[in-house]
C-alpha positions in Angstrom: -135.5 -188.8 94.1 -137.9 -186.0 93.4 -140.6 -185.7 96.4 -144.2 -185.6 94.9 -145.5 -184.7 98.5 -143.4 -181.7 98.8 -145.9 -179.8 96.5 -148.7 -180.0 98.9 -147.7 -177.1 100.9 -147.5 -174.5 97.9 -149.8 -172.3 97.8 -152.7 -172.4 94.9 -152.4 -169.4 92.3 -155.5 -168.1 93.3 -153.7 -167.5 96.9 -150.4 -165.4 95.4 -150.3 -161.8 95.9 -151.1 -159.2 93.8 -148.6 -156.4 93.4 -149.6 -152.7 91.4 -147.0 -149.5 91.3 -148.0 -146.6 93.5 -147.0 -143.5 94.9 -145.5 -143.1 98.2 -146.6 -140.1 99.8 -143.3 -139.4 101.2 -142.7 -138.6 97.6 -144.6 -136.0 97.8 -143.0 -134.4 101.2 -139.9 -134.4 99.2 -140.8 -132.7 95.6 -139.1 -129.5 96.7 -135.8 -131.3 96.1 -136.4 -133.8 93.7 -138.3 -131.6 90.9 -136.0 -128.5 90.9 -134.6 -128.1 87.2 -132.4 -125.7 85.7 -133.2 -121.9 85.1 -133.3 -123.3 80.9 -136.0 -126.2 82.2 -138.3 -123.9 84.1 -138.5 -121.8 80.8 -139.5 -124.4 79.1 -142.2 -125.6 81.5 -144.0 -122.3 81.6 -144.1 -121.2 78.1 -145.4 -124.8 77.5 -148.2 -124.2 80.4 -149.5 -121.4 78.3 -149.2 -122.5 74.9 -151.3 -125.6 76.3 -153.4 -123.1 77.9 -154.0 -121.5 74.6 -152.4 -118.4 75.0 -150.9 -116.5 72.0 -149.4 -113.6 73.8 -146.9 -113.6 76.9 -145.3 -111.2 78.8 -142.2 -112.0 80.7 -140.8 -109.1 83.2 -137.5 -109.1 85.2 -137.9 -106.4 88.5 -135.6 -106.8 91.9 -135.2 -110.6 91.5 -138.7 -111.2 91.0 -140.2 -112.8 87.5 -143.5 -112.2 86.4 -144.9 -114.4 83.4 -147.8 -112.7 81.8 -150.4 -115.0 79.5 -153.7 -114.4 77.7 -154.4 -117.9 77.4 -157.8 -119.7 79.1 -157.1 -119.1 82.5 -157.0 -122.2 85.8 -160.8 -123.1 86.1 -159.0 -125.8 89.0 -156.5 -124.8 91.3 -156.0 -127.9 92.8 -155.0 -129.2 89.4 -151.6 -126.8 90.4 -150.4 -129.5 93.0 -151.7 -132.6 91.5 -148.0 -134.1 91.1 -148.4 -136.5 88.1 -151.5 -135.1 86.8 -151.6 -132.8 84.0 -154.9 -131.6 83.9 -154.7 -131.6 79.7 -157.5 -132.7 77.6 -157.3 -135.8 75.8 -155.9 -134.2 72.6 -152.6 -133.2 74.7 -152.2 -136.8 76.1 -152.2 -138.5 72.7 -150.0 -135.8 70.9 -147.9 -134.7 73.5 -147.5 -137.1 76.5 -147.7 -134.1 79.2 -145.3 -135.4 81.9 -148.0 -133.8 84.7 -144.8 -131.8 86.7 -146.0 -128.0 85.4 -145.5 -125.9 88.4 -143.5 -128.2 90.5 -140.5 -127.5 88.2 -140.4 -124.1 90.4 -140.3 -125.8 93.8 -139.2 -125.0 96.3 -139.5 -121.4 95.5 -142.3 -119.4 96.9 -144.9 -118.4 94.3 -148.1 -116.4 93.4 -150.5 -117.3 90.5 -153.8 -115.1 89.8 -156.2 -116.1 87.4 -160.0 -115.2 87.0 -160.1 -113.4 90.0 -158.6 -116.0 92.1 -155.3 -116.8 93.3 -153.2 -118.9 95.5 -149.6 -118.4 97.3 -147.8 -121.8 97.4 -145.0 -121.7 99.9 -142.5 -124.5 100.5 -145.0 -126.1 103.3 -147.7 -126.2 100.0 -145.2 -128.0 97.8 -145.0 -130.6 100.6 -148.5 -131.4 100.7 -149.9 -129.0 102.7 -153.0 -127.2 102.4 -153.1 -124.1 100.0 -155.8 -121.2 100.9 -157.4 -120.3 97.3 -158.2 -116.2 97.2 -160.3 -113.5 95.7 -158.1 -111.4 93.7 -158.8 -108.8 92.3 -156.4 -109.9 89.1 -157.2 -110.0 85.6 -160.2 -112.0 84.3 -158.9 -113.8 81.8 -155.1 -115.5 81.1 -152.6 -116.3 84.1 -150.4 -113.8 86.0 -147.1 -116.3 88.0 -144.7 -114.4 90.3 -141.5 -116.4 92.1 -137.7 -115.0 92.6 -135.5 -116.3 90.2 -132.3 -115.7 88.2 -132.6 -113.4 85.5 -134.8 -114.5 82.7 -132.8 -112.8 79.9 -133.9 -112.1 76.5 -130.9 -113.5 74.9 -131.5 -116.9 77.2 -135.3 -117.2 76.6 -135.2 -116.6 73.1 -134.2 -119.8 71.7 -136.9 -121.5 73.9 -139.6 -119.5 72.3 -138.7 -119.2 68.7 -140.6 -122.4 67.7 -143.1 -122.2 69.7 -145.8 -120.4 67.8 -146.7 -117.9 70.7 -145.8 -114.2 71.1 -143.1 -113.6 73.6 -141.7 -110.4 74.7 -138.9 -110.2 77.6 -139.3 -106.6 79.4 -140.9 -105.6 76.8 -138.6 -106.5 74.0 -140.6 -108.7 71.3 -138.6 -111.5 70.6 -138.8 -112.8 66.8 -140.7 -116.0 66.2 -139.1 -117.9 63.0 -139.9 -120.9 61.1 -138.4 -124.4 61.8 -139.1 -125.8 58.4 -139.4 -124.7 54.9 -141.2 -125.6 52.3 -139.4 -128.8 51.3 -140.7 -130.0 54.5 -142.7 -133.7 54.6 -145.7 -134.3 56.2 -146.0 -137.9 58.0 -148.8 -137.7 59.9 -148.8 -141.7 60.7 -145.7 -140.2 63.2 -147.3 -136.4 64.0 -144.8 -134.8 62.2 -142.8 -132.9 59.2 -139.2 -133.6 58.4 -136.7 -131.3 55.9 -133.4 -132.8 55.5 -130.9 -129.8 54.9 -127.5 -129.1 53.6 -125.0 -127.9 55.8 -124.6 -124.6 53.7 -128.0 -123.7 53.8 -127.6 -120.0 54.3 -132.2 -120.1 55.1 -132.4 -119.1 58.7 -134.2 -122.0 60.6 -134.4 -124.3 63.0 -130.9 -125.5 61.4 -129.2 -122.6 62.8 -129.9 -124.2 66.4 -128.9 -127.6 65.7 -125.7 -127.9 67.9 -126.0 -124.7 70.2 -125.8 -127.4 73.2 -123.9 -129.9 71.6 -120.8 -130.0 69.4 -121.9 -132.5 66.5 -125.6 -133.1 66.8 -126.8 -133.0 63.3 -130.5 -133.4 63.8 -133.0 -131.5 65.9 -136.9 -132.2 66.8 -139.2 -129.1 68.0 -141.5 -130.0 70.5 -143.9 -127.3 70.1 -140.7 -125.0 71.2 -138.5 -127.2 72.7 -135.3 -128.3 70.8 -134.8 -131.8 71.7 -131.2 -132.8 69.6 -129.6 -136.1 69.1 -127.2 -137.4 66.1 -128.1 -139.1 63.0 -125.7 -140.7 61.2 -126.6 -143.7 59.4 -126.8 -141.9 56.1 -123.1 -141.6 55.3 -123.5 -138.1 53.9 -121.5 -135.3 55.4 -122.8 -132.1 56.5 -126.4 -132.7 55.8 -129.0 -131.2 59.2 -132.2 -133.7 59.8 -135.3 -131.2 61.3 -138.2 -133.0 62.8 -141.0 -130.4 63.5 -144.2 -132.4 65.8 -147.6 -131.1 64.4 -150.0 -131.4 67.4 -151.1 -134.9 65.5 -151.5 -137.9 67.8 -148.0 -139.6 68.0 -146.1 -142.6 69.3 -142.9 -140.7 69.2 -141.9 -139.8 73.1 -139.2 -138.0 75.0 -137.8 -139.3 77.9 -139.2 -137.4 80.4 -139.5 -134.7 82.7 -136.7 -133.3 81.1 -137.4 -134.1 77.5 -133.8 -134.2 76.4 -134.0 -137.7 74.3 -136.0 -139.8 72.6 -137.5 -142.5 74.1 -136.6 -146.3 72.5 -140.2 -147.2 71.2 -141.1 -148.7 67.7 -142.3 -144.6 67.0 -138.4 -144.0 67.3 -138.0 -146.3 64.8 -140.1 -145.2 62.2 -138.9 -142.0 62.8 -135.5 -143.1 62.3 -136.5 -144.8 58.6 -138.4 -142.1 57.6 -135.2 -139.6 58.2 -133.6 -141.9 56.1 -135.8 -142.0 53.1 -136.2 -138.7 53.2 -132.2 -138.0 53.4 -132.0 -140.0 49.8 -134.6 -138.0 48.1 -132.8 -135.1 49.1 -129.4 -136.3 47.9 -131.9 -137.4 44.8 -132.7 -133.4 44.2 -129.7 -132.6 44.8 -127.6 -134.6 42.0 -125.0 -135.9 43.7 -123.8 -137.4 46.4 -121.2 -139.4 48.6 -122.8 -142.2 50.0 -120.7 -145.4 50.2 -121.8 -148.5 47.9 -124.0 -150.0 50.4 -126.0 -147.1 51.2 -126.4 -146.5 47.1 -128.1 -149.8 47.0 -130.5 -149.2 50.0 -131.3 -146.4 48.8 -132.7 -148.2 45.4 -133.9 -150.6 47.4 -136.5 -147.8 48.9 -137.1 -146.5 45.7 -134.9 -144.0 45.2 -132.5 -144.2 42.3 -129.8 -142.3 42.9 -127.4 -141.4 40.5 -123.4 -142.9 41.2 -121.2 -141.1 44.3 -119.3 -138.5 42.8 -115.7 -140.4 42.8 -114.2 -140.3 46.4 -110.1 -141.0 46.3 -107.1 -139.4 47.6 -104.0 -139.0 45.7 -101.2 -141.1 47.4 -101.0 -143.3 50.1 -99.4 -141.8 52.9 -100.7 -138.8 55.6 -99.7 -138.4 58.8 -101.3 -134.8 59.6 -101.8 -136.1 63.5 -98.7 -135.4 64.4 -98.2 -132.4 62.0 -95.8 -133.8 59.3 -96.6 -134.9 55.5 -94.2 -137.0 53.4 -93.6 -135.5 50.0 -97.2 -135.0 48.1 -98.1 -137.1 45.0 -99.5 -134.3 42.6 -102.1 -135.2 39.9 -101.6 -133.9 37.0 -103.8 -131.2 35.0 -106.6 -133.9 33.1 -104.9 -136.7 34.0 -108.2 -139.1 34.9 -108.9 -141.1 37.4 -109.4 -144.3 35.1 -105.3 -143.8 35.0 -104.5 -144.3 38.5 -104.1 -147.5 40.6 -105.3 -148.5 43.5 -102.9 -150.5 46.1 -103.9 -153.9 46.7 -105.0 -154.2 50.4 -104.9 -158.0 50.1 -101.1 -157.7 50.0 -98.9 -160.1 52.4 -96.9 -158.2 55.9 -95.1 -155.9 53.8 -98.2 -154.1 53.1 -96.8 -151.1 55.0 -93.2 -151.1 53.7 -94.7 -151.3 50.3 -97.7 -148.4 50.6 -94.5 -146.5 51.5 -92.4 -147.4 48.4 -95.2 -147.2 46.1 -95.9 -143.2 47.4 -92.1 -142.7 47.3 -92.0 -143.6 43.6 -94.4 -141.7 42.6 -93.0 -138.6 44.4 -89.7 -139.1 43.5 -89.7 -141.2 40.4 -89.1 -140.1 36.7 -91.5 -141.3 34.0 -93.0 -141.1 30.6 -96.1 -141.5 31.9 -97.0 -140.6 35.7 -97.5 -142.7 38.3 -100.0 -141.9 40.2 -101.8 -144.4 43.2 -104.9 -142.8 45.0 -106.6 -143.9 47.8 -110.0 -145.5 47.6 -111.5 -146.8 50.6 -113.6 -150.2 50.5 -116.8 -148.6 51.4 -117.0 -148.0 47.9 -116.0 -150.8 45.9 -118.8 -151.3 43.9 -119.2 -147.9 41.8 -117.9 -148.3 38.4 -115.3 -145.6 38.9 -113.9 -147.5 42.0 -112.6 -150.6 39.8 -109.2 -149.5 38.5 -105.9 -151.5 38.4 -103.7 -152.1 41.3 -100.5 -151.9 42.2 -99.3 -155.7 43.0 -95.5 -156.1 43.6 -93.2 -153.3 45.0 -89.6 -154.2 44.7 -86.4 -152.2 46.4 -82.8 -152.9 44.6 -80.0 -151.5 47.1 -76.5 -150.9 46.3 -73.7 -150.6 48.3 -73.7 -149.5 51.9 -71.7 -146.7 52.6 -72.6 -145.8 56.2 -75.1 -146.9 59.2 -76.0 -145.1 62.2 -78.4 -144.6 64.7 -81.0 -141.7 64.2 -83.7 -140.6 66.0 -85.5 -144.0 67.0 -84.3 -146.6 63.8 -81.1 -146.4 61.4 -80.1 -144.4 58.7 -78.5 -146.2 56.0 -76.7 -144.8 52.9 -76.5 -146.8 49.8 -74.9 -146.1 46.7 -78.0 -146.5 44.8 -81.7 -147.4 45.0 -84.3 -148.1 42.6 -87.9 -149.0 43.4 -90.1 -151.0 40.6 -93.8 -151.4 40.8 -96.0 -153.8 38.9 -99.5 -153.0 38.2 -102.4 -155.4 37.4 -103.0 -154.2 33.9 -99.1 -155.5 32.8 -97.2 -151.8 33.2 -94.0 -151.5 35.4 -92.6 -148.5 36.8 -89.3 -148.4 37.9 -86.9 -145.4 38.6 -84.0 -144.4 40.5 -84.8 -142.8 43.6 -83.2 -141.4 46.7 -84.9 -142.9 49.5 -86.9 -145.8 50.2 -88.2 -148.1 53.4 -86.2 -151.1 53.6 -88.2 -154.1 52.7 -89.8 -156.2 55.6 -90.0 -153.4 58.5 -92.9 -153.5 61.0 -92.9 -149.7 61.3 -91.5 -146.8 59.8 -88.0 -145.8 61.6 -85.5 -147.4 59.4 -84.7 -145.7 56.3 -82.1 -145.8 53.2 -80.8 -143.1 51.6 -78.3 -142.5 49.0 -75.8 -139.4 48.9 -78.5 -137.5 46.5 -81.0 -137.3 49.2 -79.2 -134.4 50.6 -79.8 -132.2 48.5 -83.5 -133.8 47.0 -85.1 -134.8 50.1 -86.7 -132.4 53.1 -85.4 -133.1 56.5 -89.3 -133.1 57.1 -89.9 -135.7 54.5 -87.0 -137.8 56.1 -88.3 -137.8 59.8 -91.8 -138.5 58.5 -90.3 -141.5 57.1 -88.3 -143.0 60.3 -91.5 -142.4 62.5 -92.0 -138.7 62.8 -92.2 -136.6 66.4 -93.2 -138.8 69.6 -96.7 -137.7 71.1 -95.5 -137.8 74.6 -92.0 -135.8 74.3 -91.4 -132.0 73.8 -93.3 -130.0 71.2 -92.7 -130.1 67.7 -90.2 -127.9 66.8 -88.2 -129.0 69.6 -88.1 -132.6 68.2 -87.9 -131.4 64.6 -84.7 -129.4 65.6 -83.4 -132.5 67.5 -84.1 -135.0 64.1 -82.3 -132.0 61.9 -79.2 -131.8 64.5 -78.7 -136.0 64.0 -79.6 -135.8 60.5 -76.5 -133.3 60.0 -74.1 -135.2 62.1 -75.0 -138.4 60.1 -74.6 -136.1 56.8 -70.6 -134.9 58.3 -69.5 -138.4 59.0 -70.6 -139.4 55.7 -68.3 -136.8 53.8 -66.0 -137.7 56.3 -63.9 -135.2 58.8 -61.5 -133.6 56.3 -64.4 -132.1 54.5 -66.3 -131.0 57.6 -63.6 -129.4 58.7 -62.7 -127.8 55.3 -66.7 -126.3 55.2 -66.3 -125.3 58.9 -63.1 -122.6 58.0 -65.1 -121.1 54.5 -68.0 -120.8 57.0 -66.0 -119.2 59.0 -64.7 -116.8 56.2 -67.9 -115.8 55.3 -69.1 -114.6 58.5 -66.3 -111.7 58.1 -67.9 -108.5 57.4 -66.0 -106.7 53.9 -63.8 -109.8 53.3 -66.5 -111.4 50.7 -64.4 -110.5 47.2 -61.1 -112.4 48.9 -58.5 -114.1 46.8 -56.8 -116.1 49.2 -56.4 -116.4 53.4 -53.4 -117.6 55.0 -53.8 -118.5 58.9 -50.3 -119.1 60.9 -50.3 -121.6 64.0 -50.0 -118.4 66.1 -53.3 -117.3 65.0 -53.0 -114.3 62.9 -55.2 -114.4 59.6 -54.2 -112.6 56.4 -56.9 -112.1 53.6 -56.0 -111.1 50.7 -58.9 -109.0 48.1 -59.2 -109.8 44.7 -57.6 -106.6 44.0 -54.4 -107.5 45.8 -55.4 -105.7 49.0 -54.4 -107.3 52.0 -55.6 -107.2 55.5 -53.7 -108.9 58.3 -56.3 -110.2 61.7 -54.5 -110.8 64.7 -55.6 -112.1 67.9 -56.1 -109.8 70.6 -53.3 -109.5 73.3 -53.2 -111.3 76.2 -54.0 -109.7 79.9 
């Protein structure tokens, strides 16, 4: 039974605690190993210093180890600003467009640096990144701009210049100007509710711009936002369109879209993010709009109406025949299209089929390969993303039926049995009324969970690819020796099966006019004779003969 008393004890909520985030100074003792970036990051973080700064020119110089960074911007009016951890020090205008993480020079600790600016300057040493206090000089240094010194790797032309190709400013690496370029063209959008302009691009875009960046540090990003200079890149892909590039270029406009920082390498999850998101996709269907045409499955056509955009159909997306297997390296036989034969005369299989879907897919593609026909056979391949565009809707291929004739021989090959029948004919019946039915050589026996069984009839010798064949009972294993190997292996069994089926008599009879052949001058002869003792006498077509004997013994 609950205790009504026991409540008297609690405190009142007037009495609880009150609990607010802070910094520890040990946090600061410590910056000279938590804030040191890479040699890429520290780029970054200066050139953004001075473009904040206002600077339009700056100077980067390599000597001994040493790098000196060079601006004409407005110059430090407060030093202490330098080591305010967490502070930026920007005007208003920066912390609504730009979210200025406040780590500036800490991203070179713990290195020992110089800055001079309006006749002042300061060395910071490792003590000064650790809180203590930093003697502010006369200098005799220029009186506008900012001069920074520390050691360093090699800032490199080649390295900085991606970092300061969008970044508006001037920037010259021992004297070598580096070019600026444009991130967006003119088919750019403005959207200043989200501080930006997007351009949605085609992959073969030959326009140099930001496009030609999109990747460098990734292998499949397609989309790329310039933070005043700094490529931040991330995927988009929920417009099913291949090979198009999204650009998202910040103006300097007050924004809700963020980067995680210090680092800036990703976009923070925020409702911004999400707008963003939506207005890459709009803008991705008015480009596919321009454009003409498109691939963009069913759904995606509809959304796209949805936001106003009325798209044209996809252009018709199908694959002749059924079957590929190009992981491991082997096709089956190919189904060929014929020249203006349209698309309205092809069938699709019918994926609601029962648990022969698989044996049947495989008998449907071998008919068409293999069968004869007044009019072609010819299934494709559409995927269900687009059922719904009028092209999509064609007949289907419903039953697939294997007659088999007499078995003539069985063996184990490769990883399933080879089985040779007298004859085999596949029919197929199609939705719209039609049957196709031929002879064939080969087919998947009905009811197989995977392909390594296979029939064959005698024909298949001489019509059928030993390629074709292994594709058929299962192809090469992943996890065995390399291809040829196996292929070689699969072509050794194939022609062992192929001598026990003509039996040993025969064999032997090709073995002995192989052997014939192989004699250099004899190929015009009328007749050998070979006695038990091993001499061989060949006799020309022109009654010449020649007697071989075996060579002597000892």
């Amino acid at each position: 039974m609950h205790d009504s008393t026991a409540t008297a004890d609690l405190e009142s909520a007037d009495d609880l605690p009150v609990i607010r985030a802070r910094v520890d100074p040990r946090l600061l003792r410590k910056a000279d190993r938590l804030l040191t970036g890479t040699l890429e990051g520290r780029i970054i973080e200066l050139l953004q210093n001075a473009r904040r700064a206002g600077a339009q020119h700056v100077e980067i110089t390599n000597s001994g180890g040493t790098v000196t960074i060079q601006d004409d911007g407005r110059g430090i009016d407060d030093f202490a600003k330098l080591l305010d951890l967490g502070g930026s020090g920007w005007e208003e205008e920066y912390e609504a467009s730009e979210d200025p993480a406040g780590v500036g020079l800490f991203c070179l600790a713990p290195r020992d640096i110089r800055i001079r600016s309006k006749g002042r300057r300061v060395d910071i040493t490792s003590g000064g990144w650790r809180g203590a206090p930093v003697e502010v000089l006369p200098d005799h240094g220029p009186a506008q701009g900012t001069i920074v010194q520390f050691e360093d790797d090699e800032w490199s032309a080649a390295l900085v210049r991606p970092l300061a190709a969008f970044g508006g400013m001037k920037v010259a690496v021992d004297d070598r100007p580096l070019p600026r370029e444009d991130f967006l063209g003119k088919n750019a959008v403005h959207h200043p509710e989200l501080g930006c302009r997007i351009e949605v691009l085609a992959s073969n875009d030959e326009r140099k711009c930001g496009a030609q960046f999109c990747g460098r540090d990734a292998y499949c990003r397609n989309a790329a936002i310039n933070f005043h200079g700094q490529l931040v890149h991330f995927d988009y892909h929920e417009v099913d369109e291949p090979g198009l590039h999204y650009l998202i270029d910040l103006t300097g406009e007050p924004t809700g879209i963020r980067l995680m920082l210090p680092a800036r390498t990703q976009l923070v999850e925020n409702p911004a993010r999400g707008a963003l998101l939506a207005a890459i996709e709009l803008e991705a269907y008015w480009f596919l709009k321009h454009a003409g045409h498109h691939k963009l499955p069913y759904k995606q056509y509809v959304r796209a109406r949805e936001l106003g955009v009325d798209l044209p159909e996809a252009d018709p997306q199908f694959s002749v025949g059924l079957l590929s297997d190009s992981d491991n390296g082997t096709y089956p036989g190919l189904v060929k299209q014929p020249s203006g034969f349209p698309l309205s005369s092809c069938y699709r299989f019918e994926y609601e089929a029962d648990s022969d879907h698989e044996t049947d897919v495989c008998n449907a593609h071998i008919l068409a390969v293999l069968g004869e026909f007044k009019t072609p056979f010819v299934p494709v391949e559409i995927q269900p993303k687009y059922d719904g565009y009028s092209w999509a809707t064609l007949p289907t291929i419903g039953s697939v039926a294997v007659e088999i004739g007499r078995k003539t021989h069985e063996a184990s090959v490769w990883r399933g049995t080879l089985t040779c029948v007298e004859s085999l004919v596949i029919t197929v019946k199609t939705s719209d009324g039609r049957v196709f039915r031929s002879a064939v050589c080969m087919a998947v026996p009905p009811g197989v969970d995977e392909r390594e069984d296979l029939l064959v009839t005698p024909a298949a010798q001489r019509e059928a690819d030993d390629t074709v064949l292994w594709f058929y009972m299962g192809g090469p294993f992943d996890d065995d020796d390399t291809w040829d190997t196996q292929s070689d292996r699969f072509s050794s069994e194939l022609h062992d099966f192929g001598l026990a089926l003509v039996g040993p008599e025969e064999s032997a009879r090709r073995g002995v006019l192989s052997a014939i052949e192989q004699i250099r001058g004899v190929g015009n002869w009328r007749f050998v004779k070979v006695w038990p003792d091993g001499r061989v006498e060949i006799t020309s077509k022109r009654g010449k003969k020649k007697m071989l004997k075996p060579p002597k013994r000892g």
